[in-house]
C-alpha positions, 0 to 999 in steps of 0.5 A: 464552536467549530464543527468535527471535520469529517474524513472518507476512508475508502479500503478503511478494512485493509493495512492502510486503510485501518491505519488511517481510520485509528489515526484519524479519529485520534485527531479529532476527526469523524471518520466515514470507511467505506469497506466491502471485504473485496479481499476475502473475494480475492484472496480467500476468507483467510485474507478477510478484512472483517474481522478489522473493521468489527473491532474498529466499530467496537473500539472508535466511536467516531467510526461508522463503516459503510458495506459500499464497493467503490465501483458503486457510482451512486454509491460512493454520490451518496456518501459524499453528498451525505457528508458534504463541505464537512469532509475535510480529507479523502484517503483513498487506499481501497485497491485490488493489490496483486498483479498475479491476480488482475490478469485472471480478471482484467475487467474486475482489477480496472474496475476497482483501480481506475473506475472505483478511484475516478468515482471517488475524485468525482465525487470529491469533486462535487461535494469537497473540492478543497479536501486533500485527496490522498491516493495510495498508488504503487510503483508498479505504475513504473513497470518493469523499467526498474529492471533495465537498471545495472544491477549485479550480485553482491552476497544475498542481494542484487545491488547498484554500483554505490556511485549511481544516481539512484543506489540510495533510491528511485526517484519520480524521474523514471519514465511509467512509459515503455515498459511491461506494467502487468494488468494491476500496473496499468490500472493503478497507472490509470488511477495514479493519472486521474489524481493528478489530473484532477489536482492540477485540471481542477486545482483540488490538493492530490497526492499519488503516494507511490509506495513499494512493500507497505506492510505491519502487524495489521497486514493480512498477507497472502502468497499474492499479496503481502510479502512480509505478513505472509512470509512471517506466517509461513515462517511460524505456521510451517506452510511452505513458502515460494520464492518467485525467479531470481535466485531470491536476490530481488531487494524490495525497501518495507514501510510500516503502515504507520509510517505512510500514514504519518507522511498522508496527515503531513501533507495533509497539513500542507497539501498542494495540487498533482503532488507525486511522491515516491515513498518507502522505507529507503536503502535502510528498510531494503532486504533481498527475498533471502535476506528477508528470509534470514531476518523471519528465522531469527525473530521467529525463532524457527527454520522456514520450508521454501523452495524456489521457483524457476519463473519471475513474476511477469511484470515483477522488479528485481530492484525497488529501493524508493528514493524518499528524499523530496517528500521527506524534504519537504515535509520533515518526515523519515520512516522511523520503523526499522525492518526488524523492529516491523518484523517483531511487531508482526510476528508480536501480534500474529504468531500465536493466531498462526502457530495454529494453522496448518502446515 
């Protein structure tokens, strides 16, 4: 009989992480999380992923979490020596998020990008060599290069010319270079080069996965970090919301968390060494701040307090859209969420804990 594969999951706590653990052990595998709550240091105890990985120790018993930072180098040795040839997939979305935060503490925001991602690789490295090492970059690592695009006003949105090369999304043919990335864009840029590295220097099957605004019922969203989570809770508990610069016309593209982890596990099944995808939700899942702020209203059923702010976010796009089409290509996948049915599922699994918060 053929022996369970086992799976490391670092960040197994947070939105993708938690995703990934369900789904993995769904498929059979054994699965190890490494998780030491980082955002709750972050962003405040109301962004802790504690209360996610206690229910997945109560409800996957194929699930053993481990409290490790992956800044820890013998830490992360340890857990891979453990598990050795057996550890079949490395899915690598621990991360500090928010490019607000990492300029308050650079040494803390590169620590957990590039050192915490090289451990990770190195260890893979010597232990599983041919497991997939999927990597949950960001398009932050493109800087703020989006924002040289033509865009113009079009109603509740800034939008492309309908007959430019990138109005149905960015491709990975935009330049990371010259360009102003924030602190977290340089340290996930880091990271993001390190995986490829390591796939085509040592032949290992890696995959950046550049994803724009990730998020589902699971998403603890904070004013930093979490743009969907945190707009439907400002929405339902009546805390007032922020709109950074722009006139709330900036346009992101939303993948449910379910939907990036479907598009890991394919590649999984074909992986190949240094892949690079841009992945999101595409022109289908895009809404502007306003827009976005129109859709929580309806579904919530009530009026949110925001105002605007006069300053952007340094570093901050004005345009994401993510052009899906070479993954999807390849490997047969759409995202199959729509953005309403993602914000009835958030507020679905959110609104009653919310309600209670204060305003």
């Amino acid at each position: 009989m053929a022996a369970t594969p086992t799976a490391v999951v670092a960040g197994s706590g947070g939105l993708i992480g938690s995703e990934t653990v369900a789904r993995l052990v769904g498929a059979g595998f054994d699965v190890v999380g490494i998780e030491n709550d980082t955002r709750a240091m972050l962003f405040g105890p109301e962004a802790s992923t504690s209360p996610v990985t206690e229910r997945l120790r109560r409800e996957l018993p194929t699930f053993r979490s481990l409290e490790l930072d992956i800044r820890d180098t013998s830490g992360v040795e340890r857990v891979f020596a453990a598990a050795g040839s057996a550890i079949e997939l490395v899915v690598h979305a621990a991360a500090q998020p928010s490019h607000d935060w990492a300029a308050g503490d650079p040494h803390t925001d590169f620590g957990i990008n590039a050192l915490g991602t090289l451990n990770l690789l190195e260890a893979s490295r010597a232990h599983c060599p041919d497991a997939t090492f999927v990597f949950t970059s960001t398009n932050k690592v493109y800087g703020d290069t989006p924002n040289r695009l033509p865009l113009r006003p079009e109603g509740t949105r800034l939008e492309l010319a309908a007959d430019h090369p990138w109005f149905d999304g960015i491709d990975t043919t935009m330049s990371i270079d010259a360009s102003l990335h924030s602190l977290f864009g340089a340290s996930k840029a880091a990271a993001d080069l390190l995986v490829q590295e390591y796939g085509r220097y040592f032949g290992m099957p890696t995959a950046c996965f550049r994803a724009g605004c990730l998020t589902g019922p699971n998403h603890a969203g904070t004013m930093l970090h979490g743009f969907l989570a945190y707009l439907m809770r400002c929405t339902v508990s009546g805390e007032r919301y922020t709109v950074f610069g722009h006139g709330g016309l900036q346009v992101r593209d939303n993948l449910h968390s379910a939907d990036l982890v479907d598009a890991f596990l394919r590649f999984h099944e074909r992986p190949r060494p240094g892949a690079v995808y841009n992945i999101g939700g595409g022109r289908g899942n895009s809404c502007s701040v306003l827009e976005a702020i129109e859709l929580c209203q309806r579904v919530a059923g009530r009026e949110l307090r925001w105002h605007l702010a006069d300053t952007a976010r340094v570093g901050d796009h004005r345009w994401w859209i993510s052009n899906v089409a070479e993954f999807g290509s390849a490997y047969g996948w759409l995202p199959r969420r729509s953005l309403e049915a993602i914000l009835r599922e958030i507020h679905e699994a959110n609104a009653e804990r919310w309600a209670a918060l204060p305003a």
